[in-house]
C-alpha positions in Angstrom: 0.0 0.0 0.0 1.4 3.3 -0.8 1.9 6.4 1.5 0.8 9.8 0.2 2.2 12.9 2.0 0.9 16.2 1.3 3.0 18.9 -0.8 1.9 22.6 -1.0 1.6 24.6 -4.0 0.4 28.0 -5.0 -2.8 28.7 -7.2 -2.9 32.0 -9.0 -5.2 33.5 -7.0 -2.5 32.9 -4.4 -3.8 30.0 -2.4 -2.0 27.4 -1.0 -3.3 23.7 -2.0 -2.0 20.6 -0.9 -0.6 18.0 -3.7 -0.3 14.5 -3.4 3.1 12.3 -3.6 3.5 9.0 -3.5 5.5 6.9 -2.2 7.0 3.6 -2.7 5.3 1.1 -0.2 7.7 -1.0 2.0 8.3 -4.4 0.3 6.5 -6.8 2.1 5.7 -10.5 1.4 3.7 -12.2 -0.7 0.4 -14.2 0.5 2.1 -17.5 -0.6 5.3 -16.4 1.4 2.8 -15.5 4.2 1.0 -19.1 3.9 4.3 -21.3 3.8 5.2 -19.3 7.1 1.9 -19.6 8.6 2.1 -23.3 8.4 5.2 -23.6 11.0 4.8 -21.1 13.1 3.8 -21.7 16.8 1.6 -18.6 16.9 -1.2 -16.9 14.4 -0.6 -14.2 12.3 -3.0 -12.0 10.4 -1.5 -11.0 7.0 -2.1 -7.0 6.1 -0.9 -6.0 2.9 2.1 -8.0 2.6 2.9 -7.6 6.6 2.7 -10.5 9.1 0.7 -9.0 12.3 0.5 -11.2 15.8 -3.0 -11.8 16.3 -1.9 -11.1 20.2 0.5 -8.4 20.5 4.1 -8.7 22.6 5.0 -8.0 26.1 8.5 -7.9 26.9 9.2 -9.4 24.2 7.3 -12.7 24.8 3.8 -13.3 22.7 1.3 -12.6 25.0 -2.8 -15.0 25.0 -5.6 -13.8 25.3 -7.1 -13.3 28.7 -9.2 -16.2 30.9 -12.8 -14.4 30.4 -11.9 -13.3 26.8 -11.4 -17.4 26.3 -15.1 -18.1 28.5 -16.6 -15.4 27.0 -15.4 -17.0 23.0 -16.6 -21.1 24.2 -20.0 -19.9 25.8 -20.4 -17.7 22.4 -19.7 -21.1 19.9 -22.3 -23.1 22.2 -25.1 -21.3 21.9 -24.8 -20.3 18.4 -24.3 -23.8 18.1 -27.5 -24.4 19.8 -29.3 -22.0 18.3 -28.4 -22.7 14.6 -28.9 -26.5 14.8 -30.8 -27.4 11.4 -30.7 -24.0 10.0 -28.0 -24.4 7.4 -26.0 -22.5 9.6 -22.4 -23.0 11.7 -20.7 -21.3 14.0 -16.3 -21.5 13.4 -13.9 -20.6 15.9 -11.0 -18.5 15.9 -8.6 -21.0 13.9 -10.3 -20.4 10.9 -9.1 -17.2 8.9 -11.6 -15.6 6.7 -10.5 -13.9 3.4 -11.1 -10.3 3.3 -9.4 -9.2 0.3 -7.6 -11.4 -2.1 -4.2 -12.0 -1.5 -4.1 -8.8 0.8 -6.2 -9.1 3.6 -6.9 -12.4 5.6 -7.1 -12.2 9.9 -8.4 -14.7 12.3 -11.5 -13.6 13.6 -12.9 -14.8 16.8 -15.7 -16.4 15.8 -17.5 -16.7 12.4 -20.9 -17.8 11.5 -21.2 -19.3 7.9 -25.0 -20.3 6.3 -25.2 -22.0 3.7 -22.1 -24.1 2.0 -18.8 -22.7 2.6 -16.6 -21.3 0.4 -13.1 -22.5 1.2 -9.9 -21.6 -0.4 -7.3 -24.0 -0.8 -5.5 -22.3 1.4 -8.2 -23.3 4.0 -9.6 -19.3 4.5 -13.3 -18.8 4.4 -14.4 -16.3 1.7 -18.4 -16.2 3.1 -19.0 -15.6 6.8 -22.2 -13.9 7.0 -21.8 -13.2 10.8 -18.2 -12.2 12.3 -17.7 -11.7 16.4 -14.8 -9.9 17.9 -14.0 -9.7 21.4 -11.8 -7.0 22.1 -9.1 -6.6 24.3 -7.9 -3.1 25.3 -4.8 -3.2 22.8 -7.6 -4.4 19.9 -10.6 -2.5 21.2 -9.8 0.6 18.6 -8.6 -1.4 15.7 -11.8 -4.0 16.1 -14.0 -0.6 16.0 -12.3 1.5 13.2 -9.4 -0.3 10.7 -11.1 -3.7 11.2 -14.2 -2.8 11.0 -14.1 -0.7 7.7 -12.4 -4.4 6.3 -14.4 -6.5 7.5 -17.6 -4.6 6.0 -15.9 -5.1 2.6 -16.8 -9.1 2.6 -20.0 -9.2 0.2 -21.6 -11.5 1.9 -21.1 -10.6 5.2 -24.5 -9.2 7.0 -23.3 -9.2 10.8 -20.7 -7.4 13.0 -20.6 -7.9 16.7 -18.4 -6.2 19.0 -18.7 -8.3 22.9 -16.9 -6.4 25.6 -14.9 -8.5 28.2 -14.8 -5.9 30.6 -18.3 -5.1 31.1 -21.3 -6.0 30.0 -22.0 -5.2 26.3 -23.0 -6.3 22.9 -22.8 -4.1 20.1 -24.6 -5.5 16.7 -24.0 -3.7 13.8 -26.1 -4.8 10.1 -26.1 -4.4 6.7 -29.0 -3.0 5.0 -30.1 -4.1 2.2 -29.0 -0.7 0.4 -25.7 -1.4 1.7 -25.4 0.8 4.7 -24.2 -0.2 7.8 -26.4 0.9 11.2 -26.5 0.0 14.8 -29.2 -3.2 14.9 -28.9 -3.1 19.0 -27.0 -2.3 21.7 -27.1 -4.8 24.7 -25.6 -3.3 28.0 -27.1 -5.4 30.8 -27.2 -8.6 32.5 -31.0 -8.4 32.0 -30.6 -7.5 28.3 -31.1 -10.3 25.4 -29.6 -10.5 22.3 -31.6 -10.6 19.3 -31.7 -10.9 16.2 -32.6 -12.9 12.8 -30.1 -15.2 10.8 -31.2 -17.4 8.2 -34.8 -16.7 8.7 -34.2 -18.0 12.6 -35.0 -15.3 15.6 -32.4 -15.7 17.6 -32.8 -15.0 21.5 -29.5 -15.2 23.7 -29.3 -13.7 27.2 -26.4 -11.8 28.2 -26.8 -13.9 31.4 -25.4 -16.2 29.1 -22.6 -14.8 27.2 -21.1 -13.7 30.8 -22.0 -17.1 32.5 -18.9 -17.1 35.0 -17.7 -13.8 34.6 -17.0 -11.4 37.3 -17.2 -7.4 36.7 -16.5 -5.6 39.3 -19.2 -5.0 41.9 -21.0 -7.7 40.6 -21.5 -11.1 41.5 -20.6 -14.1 39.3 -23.5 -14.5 36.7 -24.6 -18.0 37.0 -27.0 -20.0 35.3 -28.5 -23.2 34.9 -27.1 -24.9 32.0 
């Protein structure tokens, strides 16, 4: 991807106007370079424009997991989908699956996907058809997940669902794709008392934040526990 900076020039009228340059992007990899590497390393990579990024960052130099309720929060996610999908023609996929965003440019890991319908798999085993994709943020992936990520992720045609679930209190953000396109808030869920909602495959789907959050503390709070 190329950088512009901004040059100024002056009109005849006197005005100053900014000019694009270009410049050269750094060489990166290529996707097949990225694959091949991918295939024996000990830890996930996303692959941005020729760039290999962690899917967890670094600290002190050592690759650093996600977080115990992050984890909780991700299994008790693909079980109820998993419930709630039986016999619809739809499947949730955990967070080993990467999903192609752009070809040969953009693939990342996402934390869970929902697919309906039959897959579409490259041979390079990324989905190209999620209609549903959930992130659960960290705070060092909490502005890329709302903003870069985001923007990317909205690019997949046949993508209809984005879901942000905070870890660190209780929330749900859904945003959906209209069917001219745009992309608006379809609810905002920020209580244990709150259910998710929503339609997928011509299914109303009901989940309980109770749920999500089953054994997680926030602070103040007690555990939420339910029956199972």
């Amino acid at each position: 991807m190329a950088t512009v900076t901004l040059e100024r020039s002056t009109t005849d009228s006197g005005r100053v106007r900014p000019i694009p340059r270009v410049r050269p992007a750094k060489e990166g990899i290529t996707f097949a370079e990225y694959i091949e590497r991918e295939r024996v390393s000990d830890v996930k990579h996303n692959f941005v424009d020729g760039v290999m990024e962690l899917v967890w960052g670094e600290t002190g130099g050592v690759v650093s997991g996600a977080s115990y309720e992050h984890n909780l929060i991700c299994t008790n996610l693909i079980v109820l989908l998993a419930n709630a999908l039986r016999e619809t023609g739809c499947e949730p996929i955990g967070s080993d699956m990467r999903v192609e965003v752009v070809n040969s440019r953009l693939y990342y890991y996402p934390d869970l996907m929902v697919v309906c319908g039959d897959p579409q798999i490259t041979p390079d085993e990324c989905l190209q058809n999620p209609t549903l994709i959930i992130e659960v943020p960290s705070s060092s992936t909490a502005a890329k997940d709302r903003t870069t990520k985001s923007r990317r992720y909205r690019a997949i045609d046949s993508l209809r669902h984005y879901i942000l679930v905070d870890q660190y209190e209780p929330l749900v953000e859904h945003y959906k794709r209209q069917e001219d396109g745009k992309w608006l808030v379809a609810g905002e869920y920020d209580s244990l008392d709150d259910t998710w909602q929503f339609t997928l495959s011509e299914t109303e789907i009901a989940i309980p934040l109770t749920k999500i959050y089953r054994r997680i503390s926030f602070p103040e709070t007690d555990p939420t526990e339910t029956e199972e």
